[in-house]
Each structure stands twice: as C-alpha cells, then as structure tokens.
C-alpha positions as CSV (number, residue, x, y, z in Angstrom):
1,X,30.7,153.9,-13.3
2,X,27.6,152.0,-14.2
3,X,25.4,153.6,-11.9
4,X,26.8,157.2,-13.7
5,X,25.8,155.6,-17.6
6,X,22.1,154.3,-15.8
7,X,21.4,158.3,-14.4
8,X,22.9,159.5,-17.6
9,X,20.1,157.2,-19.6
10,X,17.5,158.2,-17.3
11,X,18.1,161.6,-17.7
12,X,18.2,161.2,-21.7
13,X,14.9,159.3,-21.4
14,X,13.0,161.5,-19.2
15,X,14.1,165.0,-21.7
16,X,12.9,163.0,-24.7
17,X,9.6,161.9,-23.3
18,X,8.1,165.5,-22.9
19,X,6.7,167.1,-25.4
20,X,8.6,169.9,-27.4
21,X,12.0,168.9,-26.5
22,X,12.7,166.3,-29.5
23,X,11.6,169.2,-31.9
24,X,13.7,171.9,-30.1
25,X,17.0,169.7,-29.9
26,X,16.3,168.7,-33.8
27,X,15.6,172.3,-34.4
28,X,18.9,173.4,-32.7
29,X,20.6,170.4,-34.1
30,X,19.3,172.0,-37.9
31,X,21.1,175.0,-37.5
32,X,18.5,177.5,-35.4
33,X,20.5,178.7,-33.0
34,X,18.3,182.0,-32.2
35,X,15.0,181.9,-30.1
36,X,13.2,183.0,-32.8
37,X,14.8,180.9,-35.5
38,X,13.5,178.1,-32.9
39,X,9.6,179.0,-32.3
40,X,9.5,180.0,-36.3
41,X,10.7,176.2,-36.8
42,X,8.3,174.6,-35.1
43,X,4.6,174.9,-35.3
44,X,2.3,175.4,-32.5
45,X,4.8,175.6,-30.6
46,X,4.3,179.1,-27.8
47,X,6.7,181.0,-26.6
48,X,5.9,180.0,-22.7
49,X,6.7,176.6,-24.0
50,X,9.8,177.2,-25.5
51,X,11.1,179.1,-22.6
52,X,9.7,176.7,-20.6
53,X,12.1,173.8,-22.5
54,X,15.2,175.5,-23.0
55,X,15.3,176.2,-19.1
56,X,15.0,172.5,-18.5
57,X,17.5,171.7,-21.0
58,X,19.9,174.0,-19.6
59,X,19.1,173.0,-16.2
60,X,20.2,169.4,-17.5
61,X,23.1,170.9,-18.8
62,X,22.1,169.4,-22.8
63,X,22.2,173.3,-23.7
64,X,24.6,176.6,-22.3
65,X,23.0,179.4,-22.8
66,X,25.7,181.6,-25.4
67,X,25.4,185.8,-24.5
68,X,26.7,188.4,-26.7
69,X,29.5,190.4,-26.2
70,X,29.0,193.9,-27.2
C-alpha cells in the first residue's frame, strides 16, 4: 500500500515540475473547461504546448477527455 501512495507522489511531483501544467490544472480548476477558454487564460502559452500537456495529463489519468454528444 505504501509503495502505491510513494508512485502516486512521484507521479504528482513529476506533472507539477514541468512547465505549463500548474497553470493548466489551475486554469481547469477556475472554471475553463474549453481548449480555448484554457490558452485564452494563460499567456504565452502555444497551442503545441497545450496539446502537448493535456495529452500528458490524460495519459496520467489527472484529466478524461469529455466528447460531445450530438
């Protein structure tokens, strides 16, 4: 069980430490939910970059990428 909270930590550490992702999870966190809502929140911020960072976060499973029905 402890070796599953250490990995957790490690992964938690390792997403914080690279640049962008602290803006984009407090971004998210602030209510932009929208790509473009997103990039328009943070400055200097491309939109490489961004796609770039929300893969990673939802290959870490910390996002789930929502599609619309319609």
């Amino acid at each position: 069980m402890m070796k599953e909270y250490q990995k957790g930590f490690e992964i938690i550490q390792e997403l914080i430490s690279k640049r962008w992702i602290p803006e984009i999870l407090y971004s998210i966190a602030s209510g932009n939910n929208k790509y473009t809502s997103i990039l328009n929140s943070i400055s200097f911020l491309s939109q490489t970059e961004l796609q770039r960072k929300l893969r990673a976060l939802e290959e870490y499973r910390c996002l789930d990428k929502k599609r619309e029905q319609g």
